[in-house]
BAROTI-373748 format. One record per residue (C-alpha): residue in three letters; residue number from 1; x, y, z. Coordinates in steps of 0.25 Angstrom, whole numbers. Layout:
N
type	seq	X	Y	Z
Ala	NUM	X	Y	Z
...
This chain:
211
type	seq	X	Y	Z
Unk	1	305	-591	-574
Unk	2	301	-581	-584
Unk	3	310	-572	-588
Unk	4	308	-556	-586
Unk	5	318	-547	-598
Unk	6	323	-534	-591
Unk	7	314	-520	-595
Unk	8	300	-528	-593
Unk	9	292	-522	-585
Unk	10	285	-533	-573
Unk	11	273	-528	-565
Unk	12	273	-535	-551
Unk	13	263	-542	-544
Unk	14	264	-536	-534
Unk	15	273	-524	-530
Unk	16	279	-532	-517
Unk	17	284	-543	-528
Unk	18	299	-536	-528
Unk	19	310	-539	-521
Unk	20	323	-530	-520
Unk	21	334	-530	-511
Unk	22	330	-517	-504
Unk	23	316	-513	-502
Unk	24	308	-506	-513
Unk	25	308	-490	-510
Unk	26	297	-482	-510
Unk	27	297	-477	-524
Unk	28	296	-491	-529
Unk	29	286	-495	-520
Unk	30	278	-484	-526
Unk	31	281	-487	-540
Unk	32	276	-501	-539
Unk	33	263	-497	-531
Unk	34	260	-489	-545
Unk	35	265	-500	-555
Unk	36	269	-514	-550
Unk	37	279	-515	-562
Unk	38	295	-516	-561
Unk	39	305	-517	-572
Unk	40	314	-531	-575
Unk	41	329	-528	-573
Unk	42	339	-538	-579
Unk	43	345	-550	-568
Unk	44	342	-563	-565
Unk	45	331	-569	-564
Unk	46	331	-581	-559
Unk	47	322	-580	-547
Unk	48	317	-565	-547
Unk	49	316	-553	-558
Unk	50	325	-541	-555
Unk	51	316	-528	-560
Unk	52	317	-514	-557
Unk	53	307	-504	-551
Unk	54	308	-490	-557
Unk	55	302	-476	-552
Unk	56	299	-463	-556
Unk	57	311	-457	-553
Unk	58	324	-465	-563
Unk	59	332	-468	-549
Unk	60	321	-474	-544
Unk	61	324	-488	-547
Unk	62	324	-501	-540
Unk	63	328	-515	-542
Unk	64	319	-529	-535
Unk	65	316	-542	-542
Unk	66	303	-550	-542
Unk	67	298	-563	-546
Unk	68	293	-567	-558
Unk	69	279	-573	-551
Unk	70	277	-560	-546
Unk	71	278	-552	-562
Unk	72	262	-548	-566
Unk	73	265	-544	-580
Unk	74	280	-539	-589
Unk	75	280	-528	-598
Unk	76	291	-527	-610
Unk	77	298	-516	-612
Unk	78	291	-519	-626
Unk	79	276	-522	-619
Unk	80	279	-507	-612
Unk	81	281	-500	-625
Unk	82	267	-506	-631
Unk	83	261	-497	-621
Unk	84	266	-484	-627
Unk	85	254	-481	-634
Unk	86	245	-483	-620
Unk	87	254	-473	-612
Unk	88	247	-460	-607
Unk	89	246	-448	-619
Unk	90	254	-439	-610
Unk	91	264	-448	-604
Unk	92	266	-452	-620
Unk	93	270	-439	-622
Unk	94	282	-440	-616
Unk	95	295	-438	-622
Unk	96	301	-453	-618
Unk	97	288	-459	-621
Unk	98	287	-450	-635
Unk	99	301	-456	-639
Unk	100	297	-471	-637
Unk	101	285	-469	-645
Unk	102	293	-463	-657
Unk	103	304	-474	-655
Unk	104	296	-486	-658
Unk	105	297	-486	-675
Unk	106	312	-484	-674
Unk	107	310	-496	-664
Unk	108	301	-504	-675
Unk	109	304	-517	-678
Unk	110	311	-519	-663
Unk	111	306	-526	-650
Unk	112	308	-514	-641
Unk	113	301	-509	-630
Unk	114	302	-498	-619
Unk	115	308	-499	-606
Unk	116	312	-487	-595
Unk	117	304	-479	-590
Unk	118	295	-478	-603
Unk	119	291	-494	-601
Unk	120	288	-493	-586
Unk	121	278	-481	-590
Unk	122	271	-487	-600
Unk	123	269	-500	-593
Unk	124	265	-494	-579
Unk	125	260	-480	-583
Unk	126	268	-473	-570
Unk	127	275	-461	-576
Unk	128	290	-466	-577
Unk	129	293	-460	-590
Unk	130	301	-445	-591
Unk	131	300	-436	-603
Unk	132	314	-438	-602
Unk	133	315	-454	-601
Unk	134	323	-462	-609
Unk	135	317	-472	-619
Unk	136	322	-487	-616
Unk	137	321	-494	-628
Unk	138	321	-509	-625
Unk	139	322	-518	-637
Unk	140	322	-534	-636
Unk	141	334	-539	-645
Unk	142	332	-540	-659
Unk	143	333	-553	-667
Unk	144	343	-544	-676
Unk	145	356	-538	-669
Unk	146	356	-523	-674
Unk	147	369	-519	-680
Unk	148	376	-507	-673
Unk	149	374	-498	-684
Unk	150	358	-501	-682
Unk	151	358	-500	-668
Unk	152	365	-485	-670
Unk	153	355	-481	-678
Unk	154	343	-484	-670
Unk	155	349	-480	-657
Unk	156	351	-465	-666
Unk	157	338	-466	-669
Unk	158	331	-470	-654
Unk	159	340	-461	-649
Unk	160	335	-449	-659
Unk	161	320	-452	-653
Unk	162	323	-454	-638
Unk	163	335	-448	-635
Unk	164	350	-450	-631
Unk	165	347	-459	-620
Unk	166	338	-470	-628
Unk	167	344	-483	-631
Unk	168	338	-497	-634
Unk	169	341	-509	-624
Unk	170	340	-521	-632
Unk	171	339	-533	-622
Unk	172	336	-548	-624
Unk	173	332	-554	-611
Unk	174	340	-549	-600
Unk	175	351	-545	-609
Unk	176	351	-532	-614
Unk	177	360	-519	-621
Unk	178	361	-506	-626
Unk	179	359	-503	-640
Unk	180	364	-488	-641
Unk	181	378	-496	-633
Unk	182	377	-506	-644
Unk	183	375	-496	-656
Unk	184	388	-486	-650
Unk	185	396	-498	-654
Unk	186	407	-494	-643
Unk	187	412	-507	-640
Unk	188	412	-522	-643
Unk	189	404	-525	-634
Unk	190	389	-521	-628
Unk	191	384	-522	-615
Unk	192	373	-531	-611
Unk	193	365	-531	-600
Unk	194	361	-544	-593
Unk	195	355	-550	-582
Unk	196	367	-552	-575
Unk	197	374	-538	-580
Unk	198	380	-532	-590
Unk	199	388	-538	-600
Unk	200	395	-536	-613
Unk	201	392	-544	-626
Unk	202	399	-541	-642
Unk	203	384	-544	-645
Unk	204	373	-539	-638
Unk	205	363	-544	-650
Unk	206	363	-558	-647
Unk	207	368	-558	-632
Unk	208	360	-568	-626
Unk	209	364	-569	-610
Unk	210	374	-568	-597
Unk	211	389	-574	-600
């Protein structure tokens, strides 16, 4: 079965290809008549694909699963940021959008993309973005682990372009962490996120699955 990483956008099929555990309300129902795409949640994937709808509104959000037979196309977090130079003149305008763009040569020489509201913009062309949206930087795992020391000083510098609430999720397949909770240094350990939950691990940089 192939495998789908968490923050990929999938376009559906068709839009009756999810199944949830309660029916699809009618916010969704509308957001998926406009654009057949949902986002891939971190779980199992054994026989389905957990992914998330998202609305306009931020609690406007809802969890269902499909099967990977009824997945059109996937779009990366870094595929999504390729599109930045397509996006409307006026949406680029932005202040979110306008902080991504000016991110990318402090990001140089990373495999990053874009995730959040940003990505689901760009890939679909509804509106989600806010002037006031946080950029969610998701970069793969480097060959390299970054020392703490380095990881401060680029989460200083993200965080002079875009703002208190910018971070960078460096994940490697499902398993994924925090950067800025890495770079603070405040204990021994660092939380992990994994398909089955969280978990902490003395060395996020070469985590490789579920114990």
């Amino acid at each position: 079965m192939v495998s789908f990483t968490p923050h990929t956008l999938v376009r559906l099929k068709a839009a009756d290809a999810l199944t949830a555990a309660s029916p699809l309300p009618d916010w969704a129902v509308a957001i998926l008549t406009e654009s057949p795409y949902v986002i891939v949640r971190r779980g199992p994937q054994a026989d389905r694909i957990p992914v998330g709808l998202r609305g306009y509104q931020k609690a406007q959000r809802f969890a269902a699963f499909v099967v990977s037979a009824q997945v059109a196309a996937t779009v990366t977090p870094q595929q999504a940021l390729a599109l930045l130079p397509q996006l409307d003149p006026m949406r680029a305008q932005l202040p979110a959008f306008q902080k991504l763009k000016a991110l990318q040569p402090l990001l140089q020489g990373f495999d990053w993309g874009v995730g959040g509201s940003l990505q689901f913009e760009l890939v679909t062309g509804l509106k989600m973005a806010r002037p006031v949206s946080d950029v969610d930087v998701i970069m793969t795992r480097p060959a390299q682990a970054l020392p703490v020391a380095a990881a401060q000083t680029l989460i200083q510098r993200l965080q002079a372009i875009a703002g208190a609430h910018a971070d960078i999720q460096v994940v490697h397949g499902q398993a994924g962490f925090s950067l800025e909770e890495y770079a603070q240094h405040r204990a021994a350990q660092v939380m992990m996120k994994t398909a089955t939950g969280p978990q902490l691990t003395a060395d996020p940089w070469h985590f490789e699955g579920e114990s």
